[in-house]
C-alpha positions as CSV (number, residue, x, y, z in Angstrom):
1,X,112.8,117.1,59.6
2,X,115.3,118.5,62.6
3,X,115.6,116.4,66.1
4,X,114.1,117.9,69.0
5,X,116.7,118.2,72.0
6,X,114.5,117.2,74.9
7,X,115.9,118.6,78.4
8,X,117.5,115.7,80.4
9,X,117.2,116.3,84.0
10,X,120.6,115.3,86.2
11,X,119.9,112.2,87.9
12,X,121.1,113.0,91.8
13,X,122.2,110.1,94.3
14,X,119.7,109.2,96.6
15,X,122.3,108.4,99.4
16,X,124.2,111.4,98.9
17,X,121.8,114.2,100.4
18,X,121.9,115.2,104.0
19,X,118.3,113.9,105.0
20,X,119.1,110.7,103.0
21,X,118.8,107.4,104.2
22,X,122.1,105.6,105.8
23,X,122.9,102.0,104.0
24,X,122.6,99.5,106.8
25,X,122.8,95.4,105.6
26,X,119.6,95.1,108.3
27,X,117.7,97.3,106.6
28,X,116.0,95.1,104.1
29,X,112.7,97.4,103.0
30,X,116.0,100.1,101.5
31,X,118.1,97.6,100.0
32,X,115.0,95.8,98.0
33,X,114.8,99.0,96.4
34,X,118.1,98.3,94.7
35,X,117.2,94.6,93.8
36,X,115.4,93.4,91.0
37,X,112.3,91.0,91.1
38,X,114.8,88.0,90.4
39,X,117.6,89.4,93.2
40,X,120.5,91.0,91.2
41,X,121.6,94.0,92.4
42,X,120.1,96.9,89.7
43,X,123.3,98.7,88.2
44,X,124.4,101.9,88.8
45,X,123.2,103.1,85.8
46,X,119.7,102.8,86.0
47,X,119.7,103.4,89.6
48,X,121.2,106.7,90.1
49,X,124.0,105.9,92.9
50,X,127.1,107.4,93.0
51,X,130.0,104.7,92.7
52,X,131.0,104.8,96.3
53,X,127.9,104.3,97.3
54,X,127.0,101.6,95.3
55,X,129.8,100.2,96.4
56,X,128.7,100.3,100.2
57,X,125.1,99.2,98.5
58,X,126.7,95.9,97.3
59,X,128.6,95.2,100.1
60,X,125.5,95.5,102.1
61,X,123.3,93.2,99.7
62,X,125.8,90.2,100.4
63,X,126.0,90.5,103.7
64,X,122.2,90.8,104.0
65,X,122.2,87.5,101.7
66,X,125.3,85.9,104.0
67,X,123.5,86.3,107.1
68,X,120.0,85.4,105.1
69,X,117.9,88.4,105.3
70,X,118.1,88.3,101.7
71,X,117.3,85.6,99.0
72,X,120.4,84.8,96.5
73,X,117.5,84.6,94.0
74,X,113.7,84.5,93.5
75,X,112.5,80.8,92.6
């Protein structure tokens, strides 16, 4: 029996368009996005951001935790 190649569609950056959204460590409903249900910050992997951006996506998470908009984790 042969192995089907299924089509993989290219994952694309969701910060890197021009209409996209701007990362901002005050804007908590877009970084929540990028967290999981116990507060880690979801890996680039799974989440489709370009390095530099994900980056700039971490840097915003702990400074949205710092200044307590964010939870360092869920109870």
């Amino acid at each position: 029996m042969m192995r089907q190649n299924y089509f993989q569609r290219r994952r694309v950056c969701p910060f890197s368009s021009d209409n996209s959204p701007e990362i901002d460590y005050k804007d908590i409903k877009l970084l929540r996005k990028f967290l999981t249900e116990h507060g880690k910050i979801i890996p680039r992997r799974i989440s489709a951001v370009s390095s530099g951006k994900q980056r700039e996506l971490a840097r915003a998470v702990k400074r949205a935790r710092f200044i307590a908009l964010l939870p360092y984790s869920a109870k």
